[in-house]
N, C-alpha and C positions, 0 to 999 in steps of 0.2 A: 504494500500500500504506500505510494505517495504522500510523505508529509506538508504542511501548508507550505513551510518554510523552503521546500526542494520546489514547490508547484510555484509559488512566487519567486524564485529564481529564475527559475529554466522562464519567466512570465517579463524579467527582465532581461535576461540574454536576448529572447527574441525580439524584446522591443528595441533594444540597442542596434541587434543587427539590420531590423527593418529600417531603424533610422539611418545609418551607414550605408543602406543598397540604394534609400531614396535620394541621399543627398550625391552619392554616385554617379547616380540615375539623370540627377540634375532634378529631380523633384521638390526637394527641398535647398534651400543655399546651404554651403558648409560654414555652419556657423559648430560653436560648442555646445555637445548634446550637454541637456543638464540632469543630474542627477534623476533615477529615476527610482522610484518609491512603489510599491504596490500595497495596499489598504483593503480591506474589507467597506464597502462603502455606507454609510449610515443610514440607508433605505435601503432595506432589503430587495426592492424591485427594480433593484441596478443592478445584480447581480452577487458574485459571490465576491469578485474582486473589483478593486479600480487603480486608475491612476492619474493623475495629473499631470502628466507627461507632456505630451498636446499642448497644452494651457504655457508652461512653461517656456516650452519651446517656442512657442508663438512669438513670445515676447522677446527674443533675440533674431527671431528669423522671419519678422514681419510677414509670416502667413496667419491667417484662419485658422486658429485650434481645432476646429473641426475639418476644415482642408485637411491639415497633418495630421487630423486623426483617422480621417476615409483613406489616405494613402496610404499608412502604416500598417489599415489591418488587411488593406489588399495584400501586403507584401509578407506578414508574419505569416512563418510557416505553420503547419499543422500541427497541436500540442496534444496530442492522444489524450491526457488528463482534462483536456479542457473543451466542451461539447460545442460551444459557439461562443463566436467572442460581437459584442452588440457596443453600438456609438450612443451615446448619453450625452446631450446637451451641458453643459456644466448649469447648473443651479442657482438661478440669480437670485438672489434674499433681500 
């Protein structure tokens, strides 16, 4: 069995590498990825995990968080532990 902590890794390697093939790719500019994080998010009907990733990134790479985030999950490979991976608006308050 897959612990959280192995399932949230192997959740940041591939976000990493998505972001490294996009900005390859010329999809995104090569700016510096920031730090990425993965969270259980505080509405359970986001799923099981999240990340702010996106949001972050935006903010160095003057794209759309949600641009970079339609890109990234075209690009992230297939993770056998993890059934479908879904875009979430961020949450204005």
């Amino acid at each position: 069995m897959t612990g959280i902590l192995e399932i949230r890794q192997k959740l940041v390697a591939h976000l990493t590498q998505a972001a490294a093939e996009a900005q390859h790719e010329g999809k995104l500019p090569m700016v510096a990825l920031p730090d990425i994080t993965i969270e259980h998010p505080q509405n359970a009907a986001f799923g099981d995990y999240a990340t702010s990733f996106p949001l972050k990134l935006a903010r160095s790479a003057g794209v759309r968080p949600m641009a970079i985030a339609e890109e990234l999950i075209k690009l992230i490979a297939t993770i056998p532990e993890i059934d479908t991976l879904k875009l979430h608006p961020p949450l204005l308050i």
